[in-house]
C-alpha positions as CSV (number, residue, x, y, z in Angstrom):
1,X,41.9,26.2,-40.6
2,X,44.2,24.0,-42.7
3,X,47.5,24.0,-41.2
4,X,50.2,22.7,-43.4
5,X,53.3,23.5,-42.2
6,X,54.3,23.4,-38.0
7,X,56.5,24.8,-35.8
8,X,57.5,22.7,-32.7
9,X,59.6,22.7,-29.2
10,X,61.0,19.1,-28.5
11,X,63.2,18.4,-25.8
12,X,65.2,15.5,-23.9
13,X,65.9,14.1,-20.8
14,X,68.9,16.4,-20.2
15,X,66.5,19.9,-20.7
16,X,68.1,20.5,-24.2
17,X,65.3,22.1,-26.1
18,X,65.3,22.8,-30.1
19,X,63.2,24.3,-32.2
20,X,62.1,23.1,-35.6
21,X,60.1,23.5,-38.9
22,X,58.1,20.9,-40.6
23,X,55.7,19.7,-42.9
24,X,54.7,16.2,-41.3
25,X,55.2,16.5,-37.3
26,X,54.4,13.2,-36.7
27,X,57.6,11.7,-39.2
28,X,59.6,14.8,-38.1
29,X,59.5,13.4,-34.3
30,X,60.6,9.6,-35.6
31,X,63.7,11.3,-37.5
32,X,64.8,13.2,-34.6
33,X,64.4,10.0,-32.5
34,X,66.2,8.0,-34.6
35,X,69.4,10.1,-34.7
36,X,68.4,11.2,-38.3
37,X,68.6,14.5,-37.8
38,X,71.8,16.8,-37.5
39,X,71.6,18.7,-34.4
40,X,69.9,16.5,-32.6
41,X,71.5,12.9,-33.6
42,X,72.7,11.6,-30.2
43,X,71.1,13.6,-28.2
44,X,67.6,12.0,-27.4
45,X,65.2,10.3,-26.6
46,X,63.0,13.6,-27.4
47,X,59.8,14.5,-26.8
48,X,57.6,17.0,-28.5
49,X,56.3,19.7,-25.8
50,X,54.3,22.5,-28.2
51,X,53.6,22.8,-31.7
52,X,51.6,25.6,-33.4
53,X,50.4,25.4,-37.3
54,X,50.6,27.7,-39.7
55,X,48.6,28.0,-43.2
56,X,51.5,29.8,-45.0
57,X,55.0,28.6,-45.0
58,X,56.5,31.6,-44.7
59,X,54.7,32.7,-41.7
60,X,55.5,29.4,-40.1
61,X,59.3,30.4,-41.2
62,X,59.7,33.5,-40.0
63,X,58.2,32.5,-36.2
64,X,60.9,30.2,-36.8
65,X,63.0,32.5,-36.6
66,X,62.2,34.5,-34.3
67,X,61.8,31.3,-31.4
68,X,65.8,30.2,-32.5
69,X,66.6,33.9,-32.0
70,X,67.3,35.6,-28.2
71,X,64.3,37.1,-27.5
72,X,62.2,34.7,-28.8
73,X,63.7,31.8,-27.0
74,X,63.1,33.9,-23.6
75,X,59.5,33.9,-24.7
76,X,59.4,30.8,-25.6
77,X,60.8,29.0,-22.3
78,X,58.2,31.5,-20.3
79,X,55.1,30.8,-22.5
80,X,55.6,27.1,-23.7
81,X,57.5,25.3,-21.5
């Protein structure tokens, strides 16, 4: 399998968690930690706690989705954190 495109749960110290998309997890996780991203400036140090890869972007967008929405946060706190 050649994922190209990732899905991840990061959170800080204070239990905030967000969900993102991304192409290059590893750069991804330096932005967030250097307050260069928008939700998350100021709110770190954050640490990556489950990813999942995806071969098709729009796959990998839509479980996007569904994470940021009600349900899938619920699921999300019960299966990956």
């Amino acid at each position: 399998m050649n994922c190209k495109y990732y899905v991840y749960l990061i959170k800080n110290p204070k239990n905030t968690i967000y969900t993102g998309y991304t192409t290059d997890l590893e750069n991804r996780m330096k932005q967030h930690n250097k307050d260069l991203s928008g939700y998350t400036k100021g709110k770190g140090p954050w640490e990556l706690v489950w990813y999942a890869g995806f071969e098709k972007e729009a796959v990998a967008l839509e479980f996007e989705r569904y994470l940021k929405s009600g349900s899938g946060f619920a699921f999300a706190r019960k299966r990956f954190l």
